[in-house]
C-alpha positions in Angstrom: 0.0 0.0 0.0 1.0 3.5 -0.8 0.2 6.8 0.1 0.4 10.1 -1.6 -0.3 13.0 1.6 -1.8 16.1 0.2 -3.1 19.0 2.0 -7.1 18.4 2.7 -6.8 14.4 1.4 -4.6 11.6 0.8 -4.5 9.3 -2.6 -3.4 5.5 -2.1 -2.6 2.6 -4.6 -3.1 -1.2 -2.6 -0.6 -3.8 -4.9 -0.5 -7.3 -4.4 2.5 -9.2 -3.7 3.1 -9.7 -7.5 2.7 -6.0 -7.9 -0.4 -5.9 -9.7 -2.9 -3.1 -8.5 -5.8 -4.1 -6.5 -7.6 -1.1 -5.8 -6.7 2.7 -5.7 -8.6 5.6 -3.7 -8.9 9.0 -2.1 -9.7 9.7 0.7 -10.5 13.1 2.8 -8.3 14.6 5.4 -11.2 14.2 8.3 -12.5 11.5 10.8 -14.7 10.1 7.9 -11.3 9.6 5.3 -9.6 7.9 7.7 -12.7 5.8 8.3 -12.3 5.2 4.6 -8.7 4.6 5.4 -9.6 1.3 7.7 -12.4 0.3 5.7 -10.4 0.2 2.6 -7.2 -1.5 4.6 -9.1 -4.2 6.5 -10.3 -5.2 2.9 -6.8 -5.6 1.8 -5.2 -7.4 5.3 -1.6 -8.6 3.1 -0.4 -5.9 0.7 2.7 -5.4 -0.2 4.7 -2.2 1.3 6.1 0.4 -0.5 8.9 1.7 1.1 9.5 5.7 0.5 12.8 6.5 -1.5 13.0 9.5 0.7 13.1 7.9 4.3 17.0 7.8 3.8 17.5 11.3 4.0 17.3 11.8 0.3 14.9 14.6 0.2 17.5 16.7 2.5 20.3 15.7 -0.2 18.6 17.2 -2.4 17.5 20.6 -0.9 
């Protein structure tokens, strides 16, 4: 599962294993989105994980 973080919602992309897309949504930056949020995840229990490039300290690299 991946996430892309906006300012009033948040746009993710569920892959399988095999990395073939399973389902892709929005959802709202309020109670109700992340309601969405754990709907949506509880009907997809064993994605894979994305891992984001910039967790190493890339997006400081490049500042």
């Amino acid at each position: 599962m991946g996430f892309d973080w906006a300012g009033d919602h948040h746009d993710a992309v569920v892959v399988d294993p095999h990395g073939k897309v399973v389902d892709e949504f929005r959802f709202d930056d309020t109670a109700a989105g992340g309601q969405l949020l754990i709907k949506k995840m509880r009907e997809h229990p064993d994605p894979a994980v994305a891992e984001d490039p910039l967790e190493d300290g890339a997006d400081e690299k490049a500042a």
